[in-house]
C-alpha positions as CSV (number, residue, x, y, z in Angstrom):
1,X,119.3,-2.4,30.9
2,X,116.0,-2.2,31.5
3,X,113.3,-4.1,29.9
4,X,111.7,-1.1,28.6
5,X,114.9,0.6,27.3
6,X,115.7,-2.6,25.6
7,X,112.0,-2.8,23.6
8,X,113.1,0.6,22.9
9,X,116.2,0.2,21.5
10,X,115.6,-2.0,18.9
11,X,112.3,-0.3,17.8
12,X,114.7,3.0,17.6
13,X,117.2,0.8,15.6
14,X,114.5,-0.7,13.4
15,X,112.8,2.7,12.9
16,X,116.1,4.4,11.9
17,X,116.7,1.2,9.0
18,X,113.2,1.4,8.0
19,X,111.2,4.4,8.2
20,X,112.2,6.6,4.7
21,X,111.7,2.8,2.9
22,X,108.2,2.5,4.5
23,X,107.3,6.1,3.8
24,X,107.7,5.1,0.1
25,X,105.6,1.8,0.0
26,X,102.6,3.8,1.6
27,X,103.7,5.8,-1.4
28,X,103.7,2.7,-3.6
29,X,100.3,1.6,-2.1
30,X,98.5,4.8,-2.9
31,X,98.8,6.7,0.5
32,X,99.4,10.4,0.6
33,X,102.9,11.1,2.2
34,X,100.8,12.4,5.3
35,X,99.1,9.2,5.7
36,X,102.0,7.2,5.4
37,X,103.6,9.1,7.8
38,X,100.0,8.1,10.3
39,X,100.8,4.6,9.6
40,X,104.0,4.7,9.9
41,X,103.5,6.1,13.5
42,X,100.8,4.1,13.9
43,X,102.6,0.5,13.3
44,X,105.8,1.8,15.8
45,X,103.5,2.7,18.2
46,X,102.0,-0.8,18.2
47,X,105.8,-2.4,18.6
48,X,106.4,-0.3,21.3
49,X,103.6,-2.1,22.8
50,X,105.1,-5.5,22.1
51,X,106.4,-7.2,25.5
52,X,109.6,-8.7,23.0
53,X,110.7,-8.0,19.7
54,X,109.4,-10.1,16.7
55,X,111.6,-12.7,15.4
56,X,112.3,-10.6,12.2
57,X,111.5,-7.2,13.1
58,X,111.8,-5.8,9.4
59,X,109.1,-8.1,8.2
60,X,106.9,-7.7,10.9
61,X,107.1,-4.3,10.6
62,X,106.3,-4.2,6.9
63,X,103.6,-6.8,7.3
64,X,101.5,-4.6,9.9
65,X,102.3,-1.2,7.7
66,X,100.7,-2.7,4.6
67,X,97.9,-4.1,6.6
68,X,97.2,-1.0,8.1
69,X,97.7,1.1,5.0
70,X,95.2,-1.3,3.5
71,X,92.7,-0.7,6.4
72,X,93.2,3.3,5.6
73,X,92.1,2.8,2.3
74,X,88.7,0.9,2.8
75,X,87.6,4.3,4.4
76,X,85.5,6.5,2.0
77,X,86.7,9.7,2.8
78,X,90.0,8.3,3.0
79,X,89.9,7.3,-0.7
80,X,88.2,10.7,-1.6
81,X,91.0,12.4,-0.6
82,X,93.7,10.3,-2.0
83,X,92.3,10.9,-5.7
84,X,92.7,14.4,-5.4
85,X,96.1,14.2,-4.6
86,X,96.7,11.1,-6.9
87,X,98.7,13.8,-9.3
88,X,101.0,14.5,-6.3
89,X,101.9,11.1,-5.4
90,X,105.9,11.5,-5.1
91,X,106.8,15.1,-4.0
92,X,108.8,16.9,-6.4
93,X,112.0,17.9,-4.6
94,X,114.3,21.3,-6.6
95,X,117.2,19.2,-6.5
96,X,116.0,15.9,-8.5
97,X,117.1,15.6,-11.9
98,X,114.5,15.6,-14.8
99,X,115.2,12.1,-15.0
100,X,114.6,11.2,-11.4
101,X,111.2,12.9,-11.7
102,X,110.4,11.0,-15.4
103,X,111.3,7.7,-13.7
104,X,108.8,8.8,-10.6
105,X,106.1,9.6,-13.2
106,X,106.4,6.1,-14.9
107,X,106.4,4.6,-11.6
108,X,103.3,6.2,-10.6
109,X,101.5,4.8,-14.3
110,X,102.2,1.5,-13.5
111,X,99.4,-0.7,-12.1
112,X,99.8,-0.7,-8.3
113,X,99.9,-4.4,-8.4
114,X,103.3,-4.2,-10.3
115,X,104.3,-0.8,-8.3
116,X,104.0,-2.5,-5.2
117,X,106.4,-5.5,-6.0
118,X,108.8,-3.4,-7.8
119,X,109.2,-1.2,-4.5
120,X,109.4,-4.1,-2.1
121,X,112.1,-6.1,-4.6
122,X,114.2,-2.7,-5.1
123,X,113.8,-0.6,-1.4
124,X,113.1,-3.6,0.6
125,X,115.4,-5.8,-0.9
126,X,112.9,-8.5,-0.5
127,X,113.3,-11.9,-2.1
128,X,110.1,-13.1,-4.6
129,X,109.0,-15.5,-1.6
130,X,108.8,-12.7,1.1
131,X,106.8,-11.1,-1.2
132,X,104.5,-13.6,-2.4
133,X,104.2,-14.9,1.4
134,X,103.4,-10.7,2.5
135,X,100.9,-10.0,-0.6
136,X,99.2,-13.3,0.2
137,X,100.3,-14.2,-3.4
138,X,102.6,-17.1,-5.1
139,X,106.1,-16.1,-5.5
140,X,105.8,-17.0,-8.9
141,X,103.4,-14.5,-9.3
142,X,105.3,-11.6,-7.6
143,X,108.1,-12.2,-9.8
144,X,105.7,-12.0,-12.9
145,X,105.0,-8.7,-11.6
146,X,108.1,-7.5,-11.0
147,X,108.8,-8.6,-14.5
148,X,106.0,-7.0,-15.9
149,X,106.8,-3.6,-14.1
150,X,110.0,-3.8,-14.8
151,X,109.7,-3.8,-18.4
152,X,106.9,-1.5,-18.5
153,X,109.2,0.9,-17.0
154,X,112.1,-0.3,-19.4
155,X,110.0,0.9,-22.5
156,X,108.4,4.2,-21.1
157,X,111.3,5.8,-20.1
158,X,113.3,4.4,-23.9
159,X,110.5,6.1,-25.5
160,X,110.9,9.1,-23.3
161,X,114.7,9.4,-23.8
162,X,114.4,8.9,-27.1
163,X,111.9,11.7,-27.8
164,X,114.1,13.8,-25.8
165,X,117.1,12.8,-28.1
166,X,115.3,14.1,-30.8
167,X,114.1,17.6,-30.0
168,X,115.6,20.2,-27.4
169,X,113.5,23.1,-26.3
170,X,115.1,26.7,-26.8
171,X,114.3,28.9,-23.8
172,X,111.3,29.9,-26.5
173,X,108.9,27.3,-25.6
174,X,107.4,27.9,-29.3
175,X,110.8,27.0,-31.1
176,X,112.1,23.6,-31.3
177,X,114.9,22.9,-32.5
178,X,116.7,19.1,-34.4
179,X,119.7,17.7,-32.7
180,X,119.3,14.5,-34.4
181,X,117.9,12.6,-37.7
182,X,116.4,9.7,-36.5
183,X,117.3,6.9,-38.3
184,X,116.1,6.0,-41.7
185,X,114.1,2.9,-42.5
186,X,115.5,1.0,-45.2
187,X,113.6,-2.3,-47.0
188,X,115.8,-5.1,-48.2
C-alpha cells in the first residue's frame, strides 16, 4: 500500500465516522449548513495534506473544525448572513416528528455556550475533560454547562408537553378543544 492510499484511507474512514456529527456542531456553533459543509471540506482537505495521521484523528479533526468555524465567523459578511438564516438553523425534514422539531427549536434557544457542550457530550460522545481541554475551558466548567443546558432543555420541552396535554387543535385552527382538567390546587 502506498503511502498516499494509506493517508487516504484513514481520512476516508475518519470522514465516514465523523462527517454528519461535524455537520451538526457547525450547526451547534452557529454555521449555516452550507458553511459547515465549507469547513467540513476545508479541515479534510487540510488532513489530506498531513504526511501521517494524527495520533487521535477524531480529536484532531474536531479541534481544526471548530477553529476554523470560529475563523468563519470573525468575517463580517459572514456573520451578516448567518442572522438572516438564524431562524433556519436545523433544516426541517417531512419525516421528523413534531417532537423532534420542538426539541430542535429548544436546542437552538439555548445559549450557544451550553449548545455547544451539549452537542459535543451527546454526538461526540466526548468526556467533560475533552471538552474543557477543546473549548480552552475547565472541565468543571463544561460540565456546568452541560448541566445548565441540559436542564434548560428538561423544563422547555415539560412546559411544551404539557401545554400540548392540555389543548388539541381541531382541523379548525379557531376551535380548541379540552382533553384534560389540569389539576386543581388545593391549600392545606
Amino acid at each position: 500500500m502506498s503511502p498516499d492510499s494509506a493517508q487516504e484511507s484513514w481520512c476516508t474512514a475518519l470522514y465516514e465516522a465523523q462527517a454528519s456529527a461535524l455537520l451538526l456542531y457547525g450547526r451547534a456553533l452557529g454555521l449555516s449548513h452550507a458553511e459547515a459543509e465549507d469547513v467540513l471540506h476545508e479541515v479534510f482537505q487540510s488532513l489530506l495534506c498531513l504526511e501521517e495521521a494524527p495520533s487521535d484523528p477524531n480529536r484532531y479533526a474536531v479541534r481544526a473544525f471548530r477553529h476554523r468555524a470560529l475563523n468563519r465567523h470573525r468575517s463580517v459578511w459572514r456573520r451578516l448572513t448567518h442572522e438572516l438564516q438564524a431562524r433556519c438553523w436545523f433544516e426541517t425534514d417531512t419525516q421528523t416528528s413534531e417532537q423532534e422539531r420542538e426539541a430542535m427549536a429548544c436546542l437552538s434557544r439555548l445559549p450557544s455556550d451550553q449548545r455547544e457542550v451539549l452537542v459535543l457530550k451527546f454526538w461526540h460522545d466526548h468526556t467533560f475533560e475533552e471538552i474543557g481541554s477543546l473549548l480552552g475551558i475547565s472541565p468543571n466548567t463544561a460540565a456546568g454547562r452541560y448541566r445548565y443546558g441540559l436542564e434548560k432543555l428538561r423544563t422547555a420541552l415539560q412546559t411544551n408537553t404539557l401545554e400540548s396535554a392540555f389543548y388539541e387543535r381541531s382541523l379548525d385552527p379557531e376551535s380548541t378543544s379540552f382533553l384534560a382538567a389540569p389539576p386543581s390546587v388545593t391549600r392545606t
